[in-house]
N, C-alpha and C positions, 0 to 999 in steps of 0.2 A: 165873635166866635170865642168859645171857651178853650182852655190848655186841650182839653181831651179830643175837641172839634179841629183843634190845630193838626196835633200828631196823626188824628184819623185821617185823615184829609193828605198830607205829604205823603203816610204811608201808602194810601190807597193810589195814588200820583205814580209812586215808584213801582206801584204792583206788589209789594210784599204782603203776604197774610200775615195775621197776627200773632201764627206761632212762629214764623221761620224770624218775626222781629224779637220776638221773647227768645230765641235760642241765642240772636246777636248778644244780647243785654247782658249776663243772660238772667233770664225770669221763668216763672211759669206761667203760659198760655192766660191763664185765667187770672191772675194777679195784672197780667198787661190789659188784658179786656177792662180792668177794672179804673186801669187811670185813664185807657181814653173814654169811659163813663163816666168818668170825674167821680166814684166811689173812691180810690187811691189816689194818694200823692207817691209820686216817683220820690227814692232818696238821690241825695246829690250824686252817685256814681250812677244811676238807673238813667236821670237827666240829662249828665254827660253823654253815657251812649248812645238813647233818645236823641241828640243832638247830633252826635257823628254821624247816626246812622240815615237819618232823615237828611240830614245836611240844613240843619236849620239853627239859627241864631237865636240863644237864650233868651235874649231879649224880646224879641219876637211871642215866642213861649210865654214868658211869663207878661207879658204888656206891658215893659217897661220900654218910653218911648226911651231917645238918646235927649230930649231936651225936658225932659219930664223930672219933677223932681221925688230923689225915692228917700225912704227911712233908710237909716244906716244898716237894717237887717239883711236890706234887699240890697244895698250896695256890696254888703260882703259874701251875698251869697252869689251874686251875682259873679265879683271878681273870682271866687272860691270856682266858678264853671268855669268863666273864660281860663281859668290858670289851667284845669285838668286839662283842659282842651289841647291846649299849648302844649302841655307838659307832655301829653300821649299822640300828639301828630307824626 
């Protein structure tokens, strides 16, 4: 399952449509339709809220297992969510 099949999928779980999640974010309707088509990458604040709002674990999102080994990109963009995460609980 891909990034955009993920977020579809918890959102549609919680019952939110796709604009009341674009207004959490906030985004436009049509920019959100587009990351979970996998056209758009979320930026890292978009991801954070993405993950608040779903309640879901970056990790998870992006297939980064806990025993998998990643490039330092992924590790710092990685630590760069969990910290906002933290930082805005």
């Amino acid at each position: 399952m891909n990034f955009g099949e993920k977020i579809k999928n918890a959102r549609e779980d919680l019952d939110i449509s796709q604009t009341e999640i674009a207004k959490l974010i906030p985004m436009n309707q049509s920019n959100y339709s587009k990351i979970e088509r996998g056209v758009q990458e979320p930026n890292l604040l978009q991801l954070k809220r993405i993950c608040e709002i779903l309640k879901l674990d970056p990790a998870y999102l992006l297939d980064l297992k806990h025993s998998q080994s990643i490039g330092i990109k992924d590790a710092e963009l990685l630590a760069d969510i969990k910290a906002l995460i933290s930082k805005h609980k």
